[in-house]
N, C-alpha and C positions, 0 to 999 in steps of 0.2 A: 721656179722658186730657187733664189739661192740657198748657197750655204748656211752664210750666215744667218737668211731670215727661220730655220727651223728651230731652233735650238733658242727658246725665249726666255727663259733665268730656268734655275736652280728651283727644286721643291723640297723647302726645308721643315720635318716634321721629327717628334723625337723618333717616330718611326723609319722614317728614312736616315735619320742619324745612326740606329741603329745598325740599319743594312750594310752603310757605311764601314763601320768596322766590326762589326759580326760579332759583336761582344756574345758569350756564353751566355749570358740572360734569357735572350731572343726566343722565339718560340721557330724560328729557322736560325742553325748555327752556320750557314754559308753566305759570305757576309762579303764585302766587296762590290757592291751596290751602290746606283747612284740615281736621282729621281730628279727629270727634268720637267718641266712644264715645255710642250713643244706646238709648235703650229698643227694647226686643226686640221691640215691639207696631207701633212707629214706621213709617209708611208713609214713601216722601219726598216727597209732597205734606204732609206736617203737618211731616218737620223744615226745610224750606224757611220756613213761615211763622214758626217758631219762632226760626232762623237769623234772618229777616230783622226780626223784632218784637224779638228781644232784642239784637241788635249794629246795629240800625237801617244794613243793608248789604244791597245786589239780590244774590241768587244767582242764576247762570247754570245750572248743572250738578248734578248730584248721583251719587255715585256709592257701593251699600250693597253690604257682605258681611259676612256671619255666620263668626266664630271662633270659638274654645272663648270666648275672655273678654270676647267680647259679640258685638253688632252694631255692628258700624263705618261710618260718613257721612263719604266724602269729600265735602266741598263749595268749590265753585269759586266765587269771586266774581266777577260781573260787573266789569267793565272801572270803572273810577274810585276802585273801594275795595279797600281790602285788606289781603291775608290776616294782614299782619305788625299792622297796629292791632288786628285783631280780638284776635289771638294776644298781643298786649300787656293786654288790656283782659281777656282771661280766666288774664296770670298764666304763659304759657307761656314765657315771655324773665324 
């Protein structure tokens, strides 16, 4: 599988908006958070390197679950980048 086929859009909900920037509201205040919709096949050792080659950003965390409308990749960015440039640069804002 390439690179490029893992990573299949953005999953925009007001709750991943939230993660997004970690607003105080939240019922988790650690925030820098980003929600992909990813290929079905997708380990998260391959959409980490994918995450980090295509938005040149460290990921710390990964977090996967399967729904009916796909497999979903939360991913957490390490400390200095974040979640809201990525979420600009794929179109989400």
């Amino acid at each position: 599988m390439k690179q490029s086929d893992i990573l299949i859009r953005p999953y925009v909900t007001e709750k991943s908006m939230n993660h997004m920037s970690g607003t105080p509201t939240q019922k988790f205040k650690d925030g820098n958070k980003i929600e992909f919709i990813v290929h079905r096949n997708a380990d998260k050792p391959a959409i980490k390197i994918a995450v980090e080659e295509r938005f040149e950003v460290k990921v710390e965390k990964i977090w996967v679950r399967i729904q009916k409308d796909g497999k979903h990749a939360i991913v957490k960015l390490a400390g200095g980048y974040s979640a809201e440039d990525v979420g600009m640069r794929v179109g989400v804002f």
